[in-house]
N, C-alpha and C positions, 0 to 999 in steps of 0.2 A: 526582664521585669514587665509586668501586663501592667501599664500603667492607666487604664480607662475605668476601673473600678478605686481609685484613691477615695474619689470624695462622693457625695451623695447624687446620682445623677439625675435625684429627686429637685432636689435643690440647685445643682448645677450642671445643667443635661450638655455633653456634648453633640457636637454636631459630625464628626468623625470625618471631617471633609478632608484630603490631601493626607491624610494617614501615608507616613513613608514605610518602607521596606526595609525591614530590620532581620532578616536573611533567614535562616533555616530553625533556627529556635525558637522561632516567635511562636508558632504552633503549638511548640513541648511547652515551653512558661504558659502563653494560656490555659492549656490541657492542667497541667499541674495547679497552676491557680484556682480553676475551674472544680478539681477534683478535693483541692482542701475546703471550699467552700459547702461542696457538697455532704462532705465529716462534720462541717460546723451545722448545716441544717438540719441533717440526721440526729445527731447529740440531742440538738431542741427539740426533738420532735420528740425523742425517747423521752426527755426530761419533763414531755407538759404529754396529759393526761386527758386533756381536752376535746372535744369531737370534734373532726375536722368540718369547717361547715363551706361548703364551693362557693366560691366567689362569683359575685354578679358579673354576667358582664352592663356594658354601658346601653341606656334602652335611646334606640334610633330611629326616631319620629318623624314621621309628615303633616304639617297641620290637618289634611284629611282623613289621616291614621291608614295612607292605603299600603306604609310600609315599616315594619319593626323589630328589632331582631330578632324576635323568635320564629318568624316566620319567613324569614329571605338570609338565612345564616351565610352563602356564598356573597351576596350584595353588602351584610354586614363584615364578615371577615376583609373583604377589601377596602370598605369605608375605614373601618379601626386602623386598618395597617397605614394607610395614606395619611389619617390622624395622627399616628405618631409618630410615624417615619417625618413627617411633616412639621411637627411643631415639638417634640418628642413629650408631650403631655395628653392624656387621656380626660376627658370627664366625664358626668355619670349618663348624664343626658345631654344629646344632639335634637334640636328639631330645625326642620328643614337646613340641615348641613353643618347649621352654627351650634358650636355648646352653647347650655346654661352655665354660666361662669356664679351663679350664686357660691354654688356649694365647693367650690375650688380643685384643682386637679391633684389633689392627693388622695382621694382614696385608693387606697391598693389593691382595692378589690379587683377595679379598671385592667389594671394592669397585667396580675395572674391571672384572670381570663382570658383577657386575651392573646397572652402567651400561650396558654392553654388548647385554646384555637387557633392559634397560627401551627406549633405542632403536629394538631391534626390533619391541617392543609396540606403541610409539607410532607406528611408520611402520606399520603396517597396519590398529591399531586407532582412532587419533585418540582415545585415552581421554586426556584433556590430567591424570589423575592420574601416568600412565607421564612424562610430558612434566616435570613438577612435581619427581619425583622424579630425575629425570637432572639436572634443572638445580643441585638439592642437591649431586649427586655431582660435577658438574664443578666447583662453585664449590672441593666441596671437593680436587680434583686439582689447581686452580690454589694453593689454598695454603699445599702442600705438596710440596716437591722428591724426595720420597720416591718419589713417581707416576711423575715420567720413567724411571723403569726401564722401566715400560710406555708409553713414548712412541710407540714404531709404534702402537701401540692407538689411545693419545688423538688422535693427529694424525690417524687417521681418524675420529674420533667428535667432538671440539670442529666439523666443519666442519658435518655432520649436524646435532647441538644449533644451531647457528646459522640453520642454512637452515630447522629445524622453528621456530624463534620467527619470522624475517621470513615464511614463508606465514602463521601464525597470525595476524599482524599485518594482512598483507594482507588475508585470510580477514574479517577483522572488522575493516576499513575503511569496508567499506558495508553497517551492521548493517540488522536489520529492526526498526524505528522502529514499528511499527505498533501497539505496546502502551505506548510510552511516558507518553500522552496521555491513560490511563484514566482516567476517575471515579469516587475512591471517596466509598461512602456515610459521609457524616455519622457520627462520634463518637456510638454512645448513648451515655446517664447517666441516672442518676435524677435526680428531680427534687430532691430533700432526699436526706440523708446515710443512705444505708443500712449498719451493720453488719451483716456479713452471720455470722452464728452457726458457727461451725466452721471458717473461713476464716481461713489462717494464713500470712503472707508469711515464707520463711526466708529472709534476706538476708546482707548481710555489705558491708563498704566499697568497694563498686563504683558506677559512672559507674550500670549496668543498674540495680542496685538503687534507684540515686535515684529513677531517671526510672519504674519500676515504681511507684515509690511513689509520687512525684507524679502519674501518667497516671489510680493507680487512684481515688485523690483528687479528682482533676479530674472523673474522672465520679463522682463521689459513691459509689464503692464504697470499704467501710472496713473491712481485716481486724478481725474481733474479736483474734486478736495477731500483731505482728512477735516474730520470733526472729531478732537479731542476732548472728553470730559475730566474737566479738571476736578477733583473731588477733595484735593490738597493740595493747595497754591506753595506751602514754604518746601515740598520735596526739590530736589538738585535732578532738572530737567538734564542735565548731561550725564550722568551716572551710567557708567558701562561694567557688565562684568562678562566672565569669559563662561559661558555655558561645559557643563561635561559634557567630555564627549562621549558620543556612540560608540559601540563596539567596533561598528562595523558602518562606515558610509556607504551606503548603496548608492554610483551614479544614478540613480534616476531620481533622490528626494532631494533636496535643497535643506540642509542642515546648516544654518549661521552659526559661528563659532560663538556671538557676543552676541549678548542683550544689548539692542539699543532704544533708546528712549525714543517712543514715536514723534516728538515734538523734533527731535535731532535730527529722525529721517528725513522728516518733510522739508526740514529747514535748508540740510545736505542736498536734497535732491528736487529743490526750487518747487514745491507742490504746496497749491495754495490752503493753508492752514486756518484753521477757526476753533478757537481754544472756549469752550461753556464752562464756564464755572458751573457745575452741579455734583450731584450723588445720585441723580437719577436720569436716564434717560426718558423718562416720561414728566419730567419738569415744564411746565411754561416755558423757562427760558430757551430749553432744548427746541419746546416745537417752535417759536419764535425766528431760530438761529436758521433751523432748517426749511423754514420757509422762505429765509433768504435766498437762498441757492436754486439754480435750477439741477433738480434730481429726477435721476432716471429709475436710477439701482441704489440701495445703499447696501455694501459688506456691513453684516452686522459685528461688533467684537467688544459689548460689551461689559458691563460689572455682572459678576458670576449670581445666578440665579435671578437675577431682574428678566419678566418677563416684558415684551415690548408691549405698549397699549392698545386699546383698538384705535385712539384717535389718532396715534400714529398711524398706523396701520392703512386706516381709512384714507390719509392723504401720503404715503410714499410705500413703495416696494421695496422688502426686506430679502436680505436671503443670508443662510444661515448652513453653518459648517459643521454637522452634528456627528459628534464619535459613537456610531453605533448604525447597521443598517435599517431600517424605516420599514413598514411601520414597527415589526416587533421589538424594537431595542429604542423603546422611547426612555426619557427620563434621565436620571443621574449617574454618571460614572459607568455609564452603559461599553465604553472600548475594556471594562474587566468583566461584566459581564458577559459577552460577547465571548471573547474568550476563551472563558468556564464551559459554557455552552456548546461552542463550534469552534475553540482554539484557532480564530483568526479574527483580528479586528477589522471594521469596516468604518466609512467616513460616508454619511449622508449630506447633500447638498441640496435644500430645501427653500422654499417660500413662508415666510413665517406666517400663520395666521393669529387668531386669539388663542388656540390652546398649545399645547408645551409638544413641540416635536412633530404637529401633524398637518402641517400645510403642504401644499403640491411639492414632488419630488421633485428635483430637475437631475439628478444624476446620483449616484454610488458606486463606491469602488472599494474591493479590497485588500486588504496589506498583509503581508509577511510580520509573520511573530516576530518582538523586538528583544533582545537578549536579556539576560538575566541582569546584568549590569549597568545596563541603559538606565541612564534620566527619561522617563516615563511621563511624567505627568509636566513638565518645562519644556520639553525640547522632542521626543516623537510623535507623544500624541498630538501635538499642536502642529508640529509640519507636517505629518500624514494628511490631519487639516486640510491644511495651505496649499499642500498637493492638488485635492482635489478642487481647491478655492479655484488654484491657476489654470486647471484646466478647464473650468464650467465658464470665466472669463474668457479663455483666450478661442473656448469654440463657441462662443455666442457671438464673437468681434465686435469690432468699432461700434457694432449698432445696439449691441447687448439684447443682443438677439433671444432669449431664454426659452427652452422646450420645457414643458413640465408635464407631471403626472398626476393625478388627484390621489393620494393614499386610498388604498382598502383596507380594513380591518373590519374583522368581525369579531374579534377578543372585546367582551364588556371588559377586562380589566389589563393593563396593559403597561402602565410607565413603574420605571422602574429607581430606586430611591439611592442615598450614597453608600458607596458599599462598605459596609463589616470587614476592618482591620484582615479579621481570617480567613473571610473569603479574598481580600483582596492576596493575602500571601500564597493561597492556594491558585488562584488564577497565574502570581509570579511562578509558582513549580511549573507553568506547561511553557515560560517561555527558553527558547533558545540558549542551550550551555555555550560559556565561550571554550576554543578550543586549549 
């Protein structure tokens, strides 16, 4: 069952974040879901007699008028998609960045337009981000009846989205294998328990968090303190459960069997603890707390999609475990894209600045495809992580010594958003059969 078009995602837009893996079908039920929908558009379209009239798209303004979609369609096509991959709402007019919210974000004109142009994108560009974002839009055409007004439209565009997923499939039927089988080097660690003076893990109640803290533990690396945000005081700070396992443990990652709660770690392994009440790491009380402290480094690990502030920023060094290699694989859910792409994921080890993914590199490394069966988004993408976490710590040493690199990029458009249910199951077809 394609369960993403039940209710109006006009009215109730998902966000399609941690989308699990529902094995080899998932594809066919979409397909077929996809393809009765397309019968129901067609019908309407034969039954209304009406001339089709093309839908606007949104007009995107600069108070000096020096830019507007009719005349920078590549700067618009990517502002739209960032719009709605971003907030999944369109409206009619943008000036300088921001919508006018008078006129509210349903017209649907918005929306088949810009379907209509991300289409275009993707047949000539193969940016499979153009591809990601149209499959959003159709999901959301199917479920809402509001769209067959534009049925001549969609009844020529649902066939297009269809025929772009089965080549993509095709396309990466017979991946290239030839990096799957690397060998990575051995886990350092020290040999005894190094705390390391200025080293500061900010965490919070995530699956990453544990395993951060377990991986850094495992090699004998010990922040002098965790900052824990607490964002729900009545949850049961002892709570343990036993992680799936891998197919396959490879000595060299450090794979913890059990989730444990990072309050537990710290508490276990005598590290000095400071608990914030917040929901934000950019709170008052947060910069407050961390002005206590003396910091050198802080391990970033915290609430999913919070960006850190500049006023942070401005008084402490951040660094940051990014699943994707830098600069090209900026943005969300980047270790499936990756993938898709180059059938190998990478782990970036960065300095955070103000923008999302692009501050100095200090290291990248990459990993062997993780089997078909593997816990994916709990337990390898997060130690692959941790991997890299432990060894950007343990070769900087005691003094947190950091080398970095200033990113290049010359792509005006670049980050990348959460991925689409089918492309995520098409990225699972290239990984590793078990035997």
């Amino acid at each position: 069952m394609y369960i993403y078009t039940i209710k109006s995602l006009l009215d109730n837009p998902v966000s399609y974040s941690y989308s699990s893996y529902e094995g080899d079908n998932f594809i066919k039920n979409w397909l077929s879901h996809r393809l009765s929908h397309f019968e129901r558009v067609s019908k309407h379209f034969k039954s209304n007699n009406k001339k089709p009239v093309y839908p606007s798209l949104p007009d995107i303004l600069y108070t000096n008028g020096s830019f507007n979609v009719k005349g920078n369609e590549d700067e618009s096509c990517n502002f739209l998609l960032g719009k709605y991959e971003s907030s999944k709402k369109l409206y009619s007019q943008y000036i300088n960045n921001k919508p006018i919210k008078i006129n509210g974000y349903k017209n649907i004109d918005n929306y088949v337009s810009t379907a209509l142009m991300m289409e275009t994108y993707y047949s000539y560009s193969k940016d499979i981000r153009y591809l990601n974002c149209l499959l959003k839009l159709c999901d959301l055409f199917q479920s809402d009846e509001k769209f067959f007004y534009h049925s001549y439209y969609l009844k020529e565009l649902l066939p297009k989205e269809i025929d772009h997923i089965k080549n993509l499939i095709s396309e990466k039927s017979s991946p290239n294998l030839k990096n799957i089988y690397r060998c990575i080097e051995q886990t350092k660690t020290f040999n005894t328990r190094q705390v390391i003076k200025g080293l500061t893990l900010l965490c919070c109640e995530s699956s990453r968090s544990s395993i951060y803290l377990q991986a850094l533990i495992n090699a004998n690396i010990y922040p002098e303190n965790i900052v824990y945000m607490n964002n729900n005081q009545a949850k049961n700070k002892d709570i343990r459960y036993n992680y799936e396992k891998l197919y396959q443990t490879p000595d060299w990652l450090f794979i913890p069997k059990e989730y444990i709660h990072p309050i537990e770690l710290a508490k276990d392994n005598k590290i000095n603890l400071i608990q914030v009440n917040t929901s934000s790491v950019n709170s008052n009380i947060m910069y407050e707390n961390l002005k206590k402290i003396k910091i050198q480094l802080i391990i970033y690990c915290g609430f999913g999609g919070e960006i850190v502030s500049q006023k942070l920023l401005d008084e402490f060094k951040f660094i940051h475990c990014h699943a994707g290699s830098l600069p090209k694989y900026r943005g969300s859910t980047t270790f499936y894209y990756e993938i898709l792409n180059k059938q190998s994921p990478s782990v970036s080890c960065i300095l955070l600045d103000k923008k999302i993914d692009t501050g100095p590199i200090i290291d990248i490394k990459s990993f062997p495809l993780p089997f078909k069966t593997d816990n994916i988004d709990t337990l390898y993408e997060p130690c692959i992580r941790a991997n890299l976490l432990c060894d950007v710590i343990f070769n900087s040493g005691i003094s947190l010594n950091l080398k970095s690199k200033v990113q290049t990029c010359n792509e005006d458009f670049s980050n990348y958003y959460i991925i689409h249910p089918i492309l995520k199951h098409i990225s699972y077809s290239l990984f590793r059969e078990t035997e």
